[in-house]
C-alpha positions as CSV (number, residue, x, y, z in Angstrom):
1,X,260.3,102.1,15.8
2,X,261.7,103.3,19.2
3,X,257.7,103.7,20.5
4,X,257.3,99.7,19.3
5,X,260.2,99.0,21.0
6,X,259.3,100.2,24.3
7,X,255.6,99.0,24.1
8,X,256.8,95.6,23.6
9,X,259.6,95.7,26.6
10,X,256.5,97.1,28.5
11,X,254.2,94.5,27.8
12,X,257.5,91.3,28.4
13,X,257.8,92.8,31.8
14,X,253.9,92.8,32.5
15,X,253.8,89.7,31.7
16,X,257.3,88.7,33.3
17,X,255.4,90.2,36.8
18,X,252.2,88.9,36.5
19,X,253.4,85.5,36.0
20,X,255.8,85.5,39.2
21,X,252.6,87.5,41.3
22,X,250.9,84.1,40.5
23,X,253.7,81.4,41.3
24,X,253.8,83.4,44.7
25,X,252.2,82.9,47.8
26,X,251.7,84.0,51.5
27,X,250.5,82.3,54.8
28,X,251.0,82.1,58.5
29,X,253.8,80.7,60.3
30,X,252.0,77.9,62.8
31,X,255.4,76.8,63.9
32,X,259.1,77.5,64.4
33,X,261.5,74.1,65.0
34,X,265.0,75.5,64.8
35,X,265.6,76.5,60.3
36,X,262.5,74.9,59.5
37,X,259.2,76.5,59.5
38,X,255.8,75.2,59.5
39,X,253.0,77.6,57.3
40,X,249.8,77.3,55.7
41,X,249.3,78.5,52.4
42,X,246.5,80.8,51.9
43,X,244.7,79.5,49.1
44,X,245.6,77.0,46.5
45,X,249.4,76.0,46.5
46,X,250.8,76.8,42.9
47,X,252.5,73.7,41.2
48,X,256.4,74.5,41.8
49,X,255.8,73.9,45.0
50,X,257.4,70.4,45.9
51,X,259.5,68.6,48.1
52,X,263.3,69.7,47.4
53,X,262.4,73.2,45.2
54,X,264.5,76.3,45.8
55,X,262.1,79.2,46.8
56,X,263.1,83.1,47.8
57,X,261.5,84.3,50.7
58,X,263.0,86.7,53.7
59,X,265.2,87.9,51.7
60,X,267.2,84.9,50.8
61,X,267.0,81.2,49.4
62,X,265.2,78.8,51.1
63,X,264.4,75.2,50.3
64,X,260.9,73.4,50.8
65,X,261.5,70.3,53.3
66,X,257.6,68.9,52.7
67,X,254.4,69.9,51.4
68,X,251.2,68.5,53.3
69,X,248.0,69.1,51.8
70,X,247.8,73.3,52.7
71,X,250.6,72.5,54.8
72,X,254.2,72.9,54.3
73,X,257.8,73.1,56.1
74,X,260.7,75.5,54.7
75,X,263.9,75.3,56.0
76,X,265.4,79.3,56.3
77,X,269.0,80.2,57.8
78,X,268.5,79.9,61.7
79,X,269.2,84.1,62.0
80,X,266.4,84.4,59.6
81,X,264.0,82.3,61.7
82,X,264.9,83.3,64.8
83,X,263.6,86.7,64.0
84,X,260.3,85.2,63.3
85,X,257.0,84.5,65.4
86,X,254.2,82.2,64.8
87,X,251.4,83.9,63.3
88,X,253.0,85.9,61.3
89,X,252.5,86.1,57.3
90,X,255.1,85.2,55.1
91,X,255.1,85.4,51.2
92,X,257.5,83.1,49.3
93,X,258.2,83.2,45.8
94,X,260.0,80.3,43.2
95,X,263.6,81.0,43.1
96,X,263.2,81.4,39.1
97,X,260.2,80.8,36.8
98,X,259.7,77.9,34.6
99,X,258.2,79.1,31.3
100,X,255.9,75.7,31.6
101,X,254.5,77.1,34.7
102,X,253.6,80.8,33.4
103,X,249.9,81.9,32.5
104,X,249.2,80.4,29.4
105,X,246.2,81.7,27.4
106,X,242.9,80.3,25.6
C-alpha cells in the first residue's frame, strides 16, 4: 500500500513539473524602459501568456503589459530591472497553472 502510495505522489509531481516546464519560457531582453522590459520569446509563446496575466520570473511576480507577435513587455520592480542588460536571457513562468492549460493526452 505504502509502495502505491509513493508511486502515485511520484508520478502527480512528474506530471505537476512537466506541465509548468511547458507553460514556461525564456528569451532575450531587447530593451530596458524603466519596470518594463521588452523580450522575445524563443519559440512558440504558450497560451497563458496575455495582456494583464501574473507571471514569476526574477525571483518575484511580474505582470505582462503586451504581447506582440514573438514580442512582449513585462513590467518587473525597478531594482529588479535595473540589474538587468539587454541581451540577456530570461525565463518566466505563469504565476500558477490552470488545469485547462496542462498537457492533455490522446
Amino acid at each position: 500500500m505504502l509502495k502505491k502510495s509513493l508511486t502515485l505522489l511520484l508520478a502527480l509531481v512528474l506530471v505537476s513539473v512537466m506541465a509548468t516546464a511547458v507553460l514556461a519560457f525564456k528569451g532575450p531582453i531587447t530593451a530596458v524602459d524603466g519596470a518594463v522590459l521588452t523580450m522575445t520569446v524563443d519559440g512558440q509563446v504558450p497560451p497563458w501568456v496575455e495582456k494583464g496575466a501574473l507571471a514569476k520570473t526574477l525571483g518575484g511576480l511580474a505582470k505582462i503589459k503586451a504581447v506582440d507577435g514573438q514580442e512582449l513587455q513585462i513590467k518587473v520592480k525597478k531594482s529588479k530591472a535595473k540589474k538587468l542588460k539587454v541581451g540577456e536571457v530570461i525565463e518566466v513562468k505563469p504565476k500558477s497553472v490552470d488545469p485547462s492549460q496542462m498537457l492533455q493526452g490522446c
